[in-house]
C-alpha positions, -999 to +999 in steps of 0.1 A: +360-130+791+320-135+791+303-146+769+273-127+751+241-139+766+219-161+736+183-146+733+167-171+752+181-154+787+170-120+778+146-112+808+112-118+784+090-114+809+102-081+815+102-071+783+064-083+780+053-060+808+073-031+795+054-037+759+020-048+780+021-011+801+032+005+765-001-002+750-025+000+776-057+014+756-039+022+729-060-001+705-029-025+700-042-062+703-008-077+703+029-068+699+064-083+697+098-070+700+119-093+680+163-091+678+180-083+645+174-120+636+136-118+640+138-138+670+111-131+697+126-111+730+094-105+742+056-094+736+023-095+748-017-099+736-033-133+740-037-158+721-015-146+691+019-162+679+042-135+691+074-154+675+058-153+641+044-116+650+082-107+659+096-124+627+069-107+604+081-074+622+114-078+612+113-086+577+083-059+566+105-030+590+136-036+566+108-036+535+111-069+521+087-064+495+075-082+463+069-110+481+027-121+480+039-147+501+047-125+529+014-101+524-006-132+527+014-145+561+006-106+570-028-104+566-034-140+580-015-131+614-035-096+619-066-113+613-078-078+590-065-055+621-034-033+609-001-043+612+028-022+621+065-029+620+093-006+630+130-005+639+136+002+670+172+013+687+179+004+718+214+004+736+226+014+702+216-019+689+187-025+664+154-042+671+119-045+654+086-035+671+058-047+657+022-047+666-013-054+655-045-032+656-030+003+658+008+018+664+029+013+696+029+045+713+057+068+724+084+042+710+109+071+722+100+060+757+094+026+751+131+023+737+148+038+765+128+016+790+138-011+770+175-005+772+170-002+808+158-038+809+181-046+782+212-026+792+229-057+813+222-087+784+235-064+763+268-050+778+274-084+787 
């Protein structure tokens, strides 16, 4: 029987250009798309730390809250932008989208272009 593949060999630059071609003038500096864990499976927009952008995603899209902590880590990553975080299914599985500087667009879309790309990890 195979194994389930570990993060690391989901196809991330894949799922960068899928999130890249998502937000194309949409006003979204940077986004991630981080596992149930809060581990990074892709993203895209510059210079930002994606893995902390996917983490952050995570825990504010299941509303950990009463944490200053966290608002400060927020606040620090967006750099005053807005930050967005949001659960995402794809392939019946749960993810977090999360992006700085406005809302990913058509996340219906983007979800089922990401289980395309996702599909194979996953059923594996």
């Amino acid at each position: 029987m195979k194994q389930p593949k570990a993060p690391t060999d989901v196809p991330r630059d894949a799922v960068g250009r899928c999130l890249e071609n998502a937000t194309l003038g949409s006003g979204v500096r940077a986004v991630a798309l981080a596992g149930e864990q809060g581990t990074l499976l892709g993203g895209a927009g510059g210079d930002e730390d994606l893995a902390l952008l996917a983490a952050l995603g995570a825990g504010c899209a299941d509303k950990i809250s009463g944490y200053a902590e966290l608002d400060e880590i927020v606040d620090a990553v967006a750099g005053g932008d807005d930050f967005y975080a949001t659960r995402l299914t794809v392939c019946d599985r749960t993810f977090y989208l999360a992006s700085i500087g406005a809302r990913v667009p058509r996340q219906n879309k983007v979800a089922a272009e990401l289980g395309r790309i996702l599909a194979p990890v996953l059923s594996a």
